[in-house]
C-alpha positions as CSV (number, residue, x, y, z in Angstrom):
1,X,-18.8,1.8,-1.3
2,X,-14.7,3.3,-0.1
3,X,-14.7,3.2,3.8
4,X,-13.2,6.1,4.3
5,X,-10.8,7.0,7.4
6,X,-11.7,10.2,8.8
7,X,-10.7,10.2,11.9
8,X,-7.2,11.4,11.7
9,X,-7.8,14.4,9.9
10,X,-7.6,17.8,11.9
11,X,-10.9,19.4,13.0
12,X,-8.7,22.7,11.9
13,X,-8.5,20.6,7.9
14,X,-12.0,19.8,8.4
15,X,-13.6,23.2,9.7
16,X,-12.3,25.2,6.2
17,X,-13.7,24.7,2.4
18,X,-10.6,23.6,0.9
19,X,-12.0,20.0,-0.1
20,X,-12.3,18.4,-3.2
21,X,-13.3,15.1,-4.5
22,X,-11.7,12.5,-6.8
23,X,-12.3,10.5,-9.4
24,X,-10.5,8.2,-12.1
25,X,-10.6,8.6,-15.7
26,X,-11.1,5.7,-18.6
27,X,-7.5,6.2,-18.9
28,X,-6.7,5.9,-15.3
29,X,-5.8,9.8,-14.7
30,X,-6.7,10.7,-11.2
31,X,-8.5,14.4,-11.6
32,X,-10.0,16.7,-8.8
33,X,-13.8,17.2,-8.7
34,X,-15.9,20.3,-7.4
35,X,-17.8,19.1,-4.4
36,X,-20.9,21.0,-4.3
37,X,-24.1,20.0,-5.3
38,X,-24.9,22.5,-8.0
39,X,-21.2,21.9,-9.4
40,X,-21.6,18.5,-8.9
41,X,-18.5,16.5,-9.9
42,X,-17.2,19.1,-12.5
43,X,-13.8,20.0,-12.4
44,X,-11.9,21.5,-9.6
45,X,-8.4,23.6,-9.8
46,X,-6.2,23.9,-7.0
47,X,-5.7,27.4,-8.2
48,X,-9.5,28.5,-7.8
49,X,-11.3,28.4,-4.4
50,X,-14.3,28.6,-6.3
51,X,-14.2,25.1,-7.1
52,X,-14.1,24.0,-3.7
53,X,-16.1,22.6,-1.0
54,X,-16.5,21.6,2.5
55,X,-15.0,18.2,3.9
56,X,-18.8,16.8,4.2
57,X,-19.6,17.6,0.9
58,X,-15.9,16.0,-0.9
59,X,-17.3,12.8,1.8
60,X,-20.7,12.6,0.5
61,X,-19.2,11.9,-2.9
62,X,-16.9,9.4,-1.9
63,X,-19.6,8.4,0.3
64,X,-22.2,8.3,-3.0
65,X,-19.8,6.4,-5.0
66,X,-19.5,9.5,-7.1
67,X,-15.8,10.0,-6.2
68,X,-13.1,7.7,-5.0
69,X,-11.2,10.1,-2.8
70,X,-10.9,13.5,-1.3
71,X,-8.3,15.9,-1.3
72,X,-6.9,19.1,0.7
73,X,-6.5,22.5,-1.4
74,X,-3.3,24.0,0.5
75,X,-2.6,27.2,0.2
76,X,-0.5,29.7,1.4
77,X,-2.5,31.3,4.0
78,X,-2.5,27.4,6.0
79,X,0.9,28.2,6.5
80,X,1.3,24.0,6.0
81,X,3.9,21.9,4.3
82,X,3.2,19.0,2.2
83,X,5.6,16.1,2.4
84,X,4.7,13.4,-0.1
85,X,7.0,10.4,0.8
């Protein structure tokens, strides 16, 4: 099972469902999952909310082995700004 560091994300991240999970492909392509039980691990678009989920739900994958990370959906409403360095 991924340990995963949660500690230094903000309660304010944390608090909204803009979370999605993970996983790798057999080719190595890194896609985004919908978190939520009934969608379980079907795919999830950064352009539709519906296929998002809480931060304990995009966990409990990662946590199940059923995803190897978790992600953030920004969006303009967070009024945040993604550096990737």
């Amino acid at each position: 099972m991924l340990n995963l560091i949660t500690n230094n994300i903000p309660n304010m991240l944390k608090n909204k469902a803009q979370w999605v999970g993970f996983i790798v492909t057999d080719e190595g392509q890194k896609l985004p999952v919908d978190p939520k039980p009934l969608s379980f691990c079907s795919p999830a678009s950064i352009a539709d909310s519906t296929t998002w989920g809480t931060f304990e739900q995009a966990v409990n994958l990662v946590q199940h082995n059923l995803a190897i990370a978790v992600g953030y959906a920004i969006t303009k409403e967070d009024g945040l700004i993604f550096l990737d360095l």
